[in-house]
N, C-alpha and C positions, 0 to 999 in steps of 0.2 A: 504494500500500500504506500500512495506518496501521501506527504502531510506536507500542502505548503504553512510556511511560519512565517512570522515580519506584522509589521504593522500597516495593514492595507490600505487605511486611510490614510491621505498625506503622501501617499506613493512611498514609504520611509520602510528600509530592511527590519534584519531582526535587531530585538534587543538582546544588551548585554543579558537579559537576565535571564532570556530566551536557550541563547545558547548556555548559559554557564545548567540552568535547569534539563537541555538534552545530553549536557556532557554525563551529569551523575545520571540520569537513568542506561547510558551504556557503559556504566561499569559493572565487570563481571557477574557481582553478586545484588545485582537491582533486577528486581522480579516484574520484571514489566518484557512484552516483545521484542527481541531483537534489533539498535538501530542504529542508521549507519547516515553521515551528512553525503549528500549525493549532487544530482541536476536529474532536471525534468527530460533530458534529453537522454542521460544515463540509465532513468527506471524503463523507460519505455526498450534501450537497446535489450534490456534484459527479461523486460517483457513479451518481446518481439520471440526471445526465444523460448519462451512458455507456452505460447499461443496455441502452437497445434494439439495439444492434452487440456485448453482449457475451454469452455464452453460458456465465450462473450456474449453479449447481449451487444445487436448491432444498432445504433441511432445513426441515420443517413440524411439527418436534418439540421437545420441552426440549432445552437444552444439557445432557445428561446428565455429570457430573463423574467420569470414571472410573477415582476416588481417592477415600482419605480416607472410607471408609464406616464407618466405627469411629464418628466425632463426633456421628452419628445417636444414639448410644445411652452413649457415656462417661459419666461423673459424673452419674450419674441425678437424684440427691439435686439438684443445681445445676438442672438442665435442672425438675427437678417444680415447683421454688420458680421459679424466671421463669417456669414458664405460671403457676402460681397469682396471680404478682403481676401480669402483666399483666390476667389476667381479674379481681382485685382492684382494678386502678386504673381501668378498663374500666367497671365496675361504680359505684366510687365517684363518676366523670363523671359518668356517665348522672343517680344521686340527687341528688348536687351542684347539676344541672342544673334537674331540677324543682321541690328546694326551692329553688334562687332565685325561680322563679317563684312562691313565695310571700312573697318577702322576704328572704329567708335569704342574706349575703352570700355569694358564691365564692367556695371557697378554693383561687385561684389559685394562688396564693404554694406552697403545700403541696401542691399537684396538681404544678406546675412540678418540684420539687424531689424529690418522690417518682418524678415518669416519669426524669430524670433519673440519678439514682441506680439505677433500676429498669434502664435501656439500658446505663450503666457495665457492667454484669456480660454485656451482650449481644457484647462483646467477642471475637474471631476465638479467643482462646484459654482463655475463660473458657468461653461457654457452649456451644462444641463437647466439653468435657473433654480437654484436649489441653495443659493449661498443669501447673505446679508446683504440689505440692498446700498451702504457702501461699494460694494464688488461691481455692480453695473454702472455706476458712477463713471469708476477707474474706468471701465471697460472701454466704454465711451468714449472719453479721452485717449485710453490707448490707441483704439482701432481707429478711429478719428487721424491721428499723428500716422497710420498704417497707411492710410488710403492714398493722404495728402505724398506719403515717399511714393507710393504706388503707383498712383497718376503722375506724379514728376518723374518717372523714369519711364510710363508709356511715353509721354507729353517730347523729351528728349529723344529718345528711339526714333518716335514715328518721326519725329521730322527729320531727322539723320536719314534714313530711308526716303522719307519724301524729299529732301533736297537733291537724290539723284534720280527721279522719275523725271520724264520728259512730258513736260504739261503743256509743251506749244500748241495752240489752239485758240482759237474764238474762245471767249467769257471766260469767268473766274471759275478757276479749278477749285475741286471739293475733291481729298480722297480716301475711300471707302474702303476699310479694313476689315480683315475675317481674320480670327485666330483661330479660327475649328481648322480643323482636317479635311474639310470636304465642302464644298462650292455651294452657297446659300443664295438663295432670292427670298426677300425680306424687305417689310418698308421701314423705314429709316427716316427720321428728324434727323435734319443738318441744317446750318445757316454758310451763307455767304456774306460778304460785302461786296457790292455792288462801287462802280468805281463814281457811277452817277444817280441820280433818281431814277425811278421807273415804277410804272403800275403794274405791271406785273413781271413772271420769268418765264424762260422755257428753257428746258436742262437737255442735256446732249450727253453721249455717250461717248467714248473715246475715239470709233470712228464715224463722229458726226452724225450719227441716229438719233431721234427723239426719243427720250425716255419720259417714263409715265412720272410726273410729278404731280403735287397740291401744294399752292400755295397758301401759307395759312398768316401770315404776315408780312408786312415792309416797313420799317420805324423808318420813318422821313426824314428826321435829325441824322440818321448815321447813313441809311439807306441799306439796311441790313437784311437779307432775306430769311425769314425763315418758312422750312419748306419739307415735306414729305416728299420723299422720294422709292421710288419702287427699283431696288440696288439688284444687281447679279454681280457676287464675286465669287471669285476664285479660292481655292481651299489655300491656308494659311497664305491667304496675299490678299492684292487691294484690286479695286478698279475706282480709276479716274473719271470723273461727270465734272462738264462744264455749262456755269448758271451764267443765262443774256437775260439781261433787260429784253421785256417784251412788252405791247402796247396794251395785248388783250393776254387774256388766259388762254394758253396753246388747250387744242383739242384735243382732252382723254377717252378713248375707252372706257363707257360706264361699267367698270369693273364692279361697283358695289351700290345693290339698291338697299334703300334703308325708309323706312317708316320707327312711327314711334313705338310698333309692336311686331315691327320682322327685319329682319336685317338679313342679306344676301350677297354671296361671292360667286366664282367661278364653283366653288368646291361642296357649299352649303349652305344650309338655309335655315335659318333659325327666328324661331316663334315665341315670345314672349307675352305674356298675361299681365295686361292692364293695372290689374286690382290686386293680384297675388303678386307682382313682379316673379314668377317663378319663369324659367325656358320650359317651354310647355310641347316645343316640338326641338328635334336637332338632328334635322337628317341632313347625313352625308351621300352627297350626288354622287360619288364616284364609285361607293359600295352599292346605292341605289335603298341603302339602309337606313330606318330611324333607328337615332342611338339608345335615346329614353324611354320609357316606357313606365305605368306604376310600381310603387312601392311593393314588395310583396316580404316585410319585415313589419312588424308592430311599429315602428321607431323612424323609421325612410321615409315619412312622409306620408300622404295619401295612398290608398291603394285602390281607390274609384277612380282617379284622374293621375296626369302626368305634370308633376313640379320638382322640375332639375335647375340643380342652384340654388337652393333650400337652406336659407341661413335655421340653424338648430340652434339653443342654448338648452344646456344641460344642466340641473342642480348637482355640484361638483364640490361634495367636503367629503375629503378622503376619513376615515376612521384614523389613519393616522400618518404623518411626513404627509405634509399640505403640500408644499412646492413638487413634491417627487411623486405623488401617486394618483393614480384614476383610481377609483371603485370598480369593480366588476358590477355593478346593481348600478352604477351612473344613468342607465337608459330610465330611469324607476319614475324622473320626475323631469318633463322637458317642455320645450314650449317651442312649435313649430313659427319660426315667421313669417309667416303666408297671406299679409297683410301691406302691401305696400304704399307707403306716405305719398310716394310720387313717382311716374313712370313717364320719361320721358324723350325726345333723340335729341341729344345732345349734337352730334356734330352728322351730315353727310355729305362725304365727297367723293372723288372717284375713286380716291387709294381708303379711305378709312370713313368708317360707318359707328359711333357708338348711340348707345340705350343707355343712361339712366337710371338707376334703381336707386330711390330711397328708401330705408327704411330703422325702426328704432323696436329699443327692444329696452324695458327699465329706464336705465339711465344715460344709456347708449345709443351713438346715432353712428348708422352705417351708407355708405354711398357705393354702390356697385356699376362703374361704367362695363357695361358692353361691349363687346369693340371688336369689327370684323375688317380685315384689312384683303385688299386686291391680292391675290395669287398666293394667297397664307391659306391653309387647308384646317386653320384650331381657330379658336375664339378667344381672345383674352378676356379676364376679366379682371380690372384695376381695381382696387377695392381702398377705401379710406373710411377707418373705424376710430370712433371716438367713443373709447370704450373706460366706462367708469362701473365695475361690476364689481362683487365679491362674492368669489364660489358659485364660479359660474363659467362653463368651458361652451365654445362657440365653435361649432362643426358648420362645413357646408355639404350637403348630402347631392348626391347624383344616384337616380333610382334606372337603371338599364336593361336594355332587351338581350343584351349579351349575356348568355347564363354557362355558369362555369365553378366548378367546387371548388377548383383555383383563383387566386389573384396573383398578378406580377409585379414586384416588387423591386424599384432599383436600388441597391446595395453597393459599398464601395467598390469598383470594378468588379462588378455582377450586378446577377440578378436572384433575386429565389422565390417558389411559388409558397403561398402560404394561404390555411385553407378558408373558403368563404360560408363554408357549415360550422355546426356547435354540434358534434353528436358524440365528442371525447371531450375529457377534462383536459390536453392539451391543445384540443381545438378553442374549449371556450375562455381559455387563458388567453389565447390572442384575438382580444376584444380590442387593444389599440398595438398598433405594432410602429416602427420604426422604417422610415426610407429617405429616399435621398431625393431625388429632383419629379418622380414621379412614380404612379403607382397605373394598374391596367387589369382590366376582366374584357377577356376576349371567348371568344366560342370559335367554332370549327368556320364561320363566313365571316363576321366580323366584330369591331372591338370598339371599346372608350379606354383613352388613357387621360388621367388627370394629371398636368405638370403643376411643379410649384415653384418659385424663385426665390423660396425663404423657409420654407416650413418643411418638417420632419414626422410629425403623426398620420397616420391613417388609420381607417378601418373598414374593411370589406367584409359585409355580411348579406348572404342570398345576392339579388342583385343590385342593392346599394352598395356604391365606394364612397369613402365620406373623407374630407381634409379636415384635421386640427387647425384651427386657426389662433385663438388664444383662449386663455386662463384666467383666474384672477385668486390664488392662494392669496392668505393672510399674513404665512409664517414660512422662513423667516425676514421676508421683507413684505410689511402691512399694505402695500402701496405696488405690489408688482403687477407691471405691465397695464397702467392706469395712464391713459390719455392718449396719443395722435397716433397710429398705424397706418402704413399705406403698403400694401405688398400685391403681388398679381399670383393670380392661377388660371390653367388656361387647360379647354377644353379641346381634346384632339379625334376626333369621331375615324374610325378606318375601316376599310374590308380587311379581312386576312387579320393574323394575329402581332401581337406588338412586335415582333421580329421584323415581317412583310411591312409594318406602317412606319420603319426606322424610327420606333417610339425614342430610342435612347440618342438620336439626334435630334427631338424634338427640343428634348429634355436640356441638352447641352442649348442649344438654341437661345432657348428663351432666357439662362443666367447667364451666357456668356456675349453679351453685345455687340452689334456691329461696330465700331467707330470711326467717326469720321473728324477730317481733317480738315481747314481751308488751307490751299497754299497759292504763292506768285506763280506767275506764267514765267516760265522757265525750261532750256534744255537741261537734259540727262541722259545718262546711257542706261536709264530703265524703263522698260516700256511703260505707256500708262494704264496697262491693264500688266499682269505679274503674278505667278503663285512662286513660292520658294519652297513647298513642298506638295508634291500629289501623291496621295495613296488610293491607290484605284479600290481596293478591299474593301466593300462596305459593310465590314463587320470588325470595324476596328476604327477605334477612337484613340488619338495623340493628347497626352493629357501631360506632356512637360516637355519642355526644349529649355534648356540651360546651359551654361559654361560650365564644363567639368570641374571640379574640387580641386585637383591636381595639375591641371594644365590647360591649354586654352583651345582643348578640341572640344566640341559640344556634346552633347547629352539627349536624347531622347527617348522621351517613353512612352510606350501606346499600349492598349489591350485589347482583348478579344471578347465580344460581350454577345455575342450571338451561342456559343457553345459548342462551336465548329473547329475542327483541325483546318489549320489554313496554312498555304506559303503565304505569307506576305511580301512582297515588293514593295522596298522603303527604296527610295531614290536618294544618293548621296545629296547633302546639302551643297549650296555654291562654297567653292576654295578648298571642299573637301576630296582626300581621293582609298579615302579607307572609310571601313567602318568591322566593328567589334560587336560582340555581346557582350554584356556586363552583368555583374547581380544590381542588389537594387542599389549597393554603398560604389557602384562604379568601378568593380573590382575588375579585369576584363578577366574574358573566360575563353572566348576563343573567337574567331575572325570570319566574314561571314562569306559566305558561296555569293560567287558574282554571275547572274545572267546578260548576259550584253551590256556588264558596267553598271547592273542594278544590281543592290544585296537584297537577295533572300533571307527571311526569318521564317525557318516553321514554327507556329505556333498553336500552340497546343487550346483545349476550352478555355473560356478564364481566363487565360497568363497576359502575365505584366512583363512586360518584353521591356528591356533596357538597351539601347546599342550606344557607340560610341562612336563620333565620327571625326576623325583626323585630316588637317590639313599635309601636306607631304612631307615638311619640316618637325613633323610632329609625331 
């Protein structure tokens, strides 16, 4: 048997008193078991050789923790600001990265120092919300001082990079950046400066195409544009659009109709309820399927009618650890909001269409925009909660026509199914579970996936999937999570299952931003459109590019999130003329198969692939 020892809380080893008490129980004549100081890696060798005389008992599932499901969703505010800074520091690697490959030194020093600072708050008590409400204070200011290094080293990069694109061309260049892996069309807020006045613009593509734009402002005093733009780039690269003063509004393609109770894309078509504000239809044209459907849980809403988007509040006081725990009996006392204060369309234009929803609940006021955008296949929904509750958790429910005892679950590089029945005691232990950008119930034609940009609880039961939104414990901070929220979750309707709908680039999507740049008209020796790397594999996501620890060849790392044995084709980066495998601490391990100048990686389900790429000097 192993017996771990140490003092768990605090992350802190053992004590002296610890060890001096296992020394006297292994002397000879101490009447106790046999025992020996070891490593967890040592019992198992030795268990490994026991194994075929013993008869295991096999678990082929997560360690499911069943406790402590409050930390999923506590101190929102804390939990929003470390996903942002991590996908900020994430980000600023990646550009860091490529502008050294033009010269640009690394900024090590401030990359070290900001991830740093950035993992402080990732702390057992900080960023589950379970600690003293001092600790979000700090937090605050920390991650705050995180962002500001984080955007000052995108902010430096990008234009290191953009001072050598070639932007010779009519009007003021704008340029559009993708840090994914794989080439996005998405609309996009940018501004321009305009050199003179003008009533309106019309935007151009690099080679001189009209691209779909909306103008949504001109401030007179500066003559500043600000404008929706409907972007195509290239996987981790940009593409250049140039904005002209124009007399009139150039003519779009009615990509999006919109009323005050349907909004409509290429992709779908979505029906909202006057008086419920619930989505009461959400079919997707491309599977030819609605997504919604009723309720068929006690708790999901209606189960006479269809109301997707179902703000919930639940009576939420734990028996005991307020900040850290849900109830299993939480469903016991709830109060559907199915009443809406005001329903309204807020904005229609050719790239973007939102709805409106207000609504209050106690002491709580929430505003739900809608929002369908041209050649986007999901729905966002921005959401601003002015929430002054106590003991009181806030779900929004989605009740679907997709039925499956499974739900999908994204997990740190994976995925895992987990069930959507109660008919075992470890079934009905995962009443809230834990995920990461998004969760999915799909069937054998088609699916719903819900993305989030901030939030970590779910819970899928029969055919409701439901998102944590917030909390309001007492103890131990009286005041957690009391006043302004604003975060998005966005609805992805598909045929086929989350694999077939690239749910997990959905997901990446929507927290990792396009960004755009203004820059002068100017030559360069980079084209205006550019990727710096392509990976054709669409089952694999690059989730780091960095300057190596030990020397100044780069670093990359990607994963396998579909479940498949794959070759991958990584294409050397620019200056580069090797590449390596590494573990994950960058150790190399051996050198990789070249196909006509491209390195092959087999990789395996799951795996986190490290490689290492060298310039010739190196």
């Amino acid at each position: 048997m192993m017996h771990l020892y140490g003092v768990g809380d605090h992350g802190g080893g053992p004590t002296r008193t610890m060890l001096d008490n296992t020394s006297r129980l292994m002397v000879p004549n101490a009447v106790f078991p046999k025992l020996q100081f070891s490593t967890a890696a040592g019992f198992f060798v030795d268990l490994e050789k026991m194994l075929p005389d013993l008869k295991v008992p096999i678990w082929n599932d997560e360690l499911y923790f069943q406790y402590h499901r409050g930390v999923f969703t506590t101190q929102a505010d804390t939990k929003q600001r470390i996903r942002k800074s991590e996908e900020t520091l994430l980000d600023a690697e990646k550009l860091a990265s490529l502008a050294m490959l033009y010269g640009k030194p690394y900024p090590q020093d401030d990359l070290n120092r900001a991830w740093k600072r950035m993992l402080f708050d990732d702390f057992h008590d900080i960023f589950p919300g379970s600690g003293i409400a001092v600790n979000y204070l700090d937090a605050k200011r920390n991650l705050e001082d995180v962002q500001r290094m984080g955007h000052d080293i995108i902010d430096r990069s990008l234009r290191e990079i953009a001072a050598r694109v070639n932007t010779q061309a009519e009007g003021t260049p704008v340029l559009i950046f993708n840090t994914l892996s794989w080439p996005r069309t998405e609309v996009i807020e940018a501004e321009a400066q305009l050199p003179a006045p003008a009533q309106s613009i019309s935007v151009f593509d690099s080679e001189g195409k009209p691209a779909q734009s909306q103008l949504l402002s001109i401030d007179p005093a500066t003559h500043r544009a600000r404008f929706l733009l409907l972007a195509h780039t290239p996987s981790l690269g940009y593409s250049t659009y140039f904005v002209r003063a124009a007399r009139e509004t150039a003519a779009n393609r009615n990509a999006v109709k919109a009323s005050a109770t349907e909004l409509e894309n290429e992709y779908l078509r979505v029906k909202i309820d006057p008086h419920s504000g619930c989505i009461t239809s959400l079919f997707d044209k491309r599977s030819g399927s609605e997504a919604l459907a009723p309720a068929e849980t006690d708790t999901g809403g209606p189960r006479d009618s269809i109301c997707g988007n179902l703000l919930q509040a639940f009576y939420d006081k734990p028996k005991e650890w307020d900040a850290w725990n849900i109830d299993s009996d939480f469903e016991k006392q709830h109060w559907d909001l199915d009443t809406a204060d005001k329903v309204e369309l807020l904005e229609s234009g050719p790239l973007r269409a939102t709805v409106r929803v207000r609504k209050h609940f106690q002491n709580s006021t929430f505003i739900q925009d809608i929002t369908v955008y041209a050649d986007v296949p999901q729905v966002d929904v921005k959401m601003q909660a002015d929430w002054h509750e106590k003991h009181i958790l806030l779900k929004v429910a989605f009740p679907l026509s997709a039925h499956n005892s499974k739900a999908t679950f994204e997990i740190p590089y994976g995925t895992i199914e987990r069930p959507t029945t109660r008919n075992t005691p470890a079934e009905r232990a995962q009443f809230e579970v834990p995920a990461l950008q998004w969760a999915d119930i799909s069937d054998a034609n088609h699916g719903f996936s819900l993305l989030n940009d901030s939030k970590y609880g779910y819970d899928a039961k029969g055919n409701v999937l439901r998102l944590s939104l917030l909390r309001s414990p007492e103890w131990p901070d009286p005041h957690a999570d009391e006043g302004q929220h604003e975060f998005t979750y966005s609805l992805y309707p598909h045929g086929g299952n989350w694999k077939d709908a690239q749910t997990v680039r959905r997901g990446y999507e929507l927290n990792y931003k396009l960004l755009s740049l203004q820059l002068d008209n100017h030559v360069g020796n980079l084209a205006p459109e550019h990727s710096f790397l392509t990976i054709q594999a669409g089952n694999v996501a690059v989730t780091a590019l960095k300057k190596s620890e030990d020397d100044n060849s780069l670093v990359l790392r990607f994963y396998e999130f579909e479940g498949i044995d794959s070759d991958v084709a990584v294409p050397l980066l620019p200056g580069t003329t090797a590449a390596y495998e590494t573990d994950l601490i960058e150790r190399k391990s051996s050198s990789l198969s070249m196909r006509d100048g491209t390195p092959f990686v087999h990789t395996k389900p799951y795996e986190i692939k490290t490689l290492n790429m060298a310039a010739p000097s190196q």
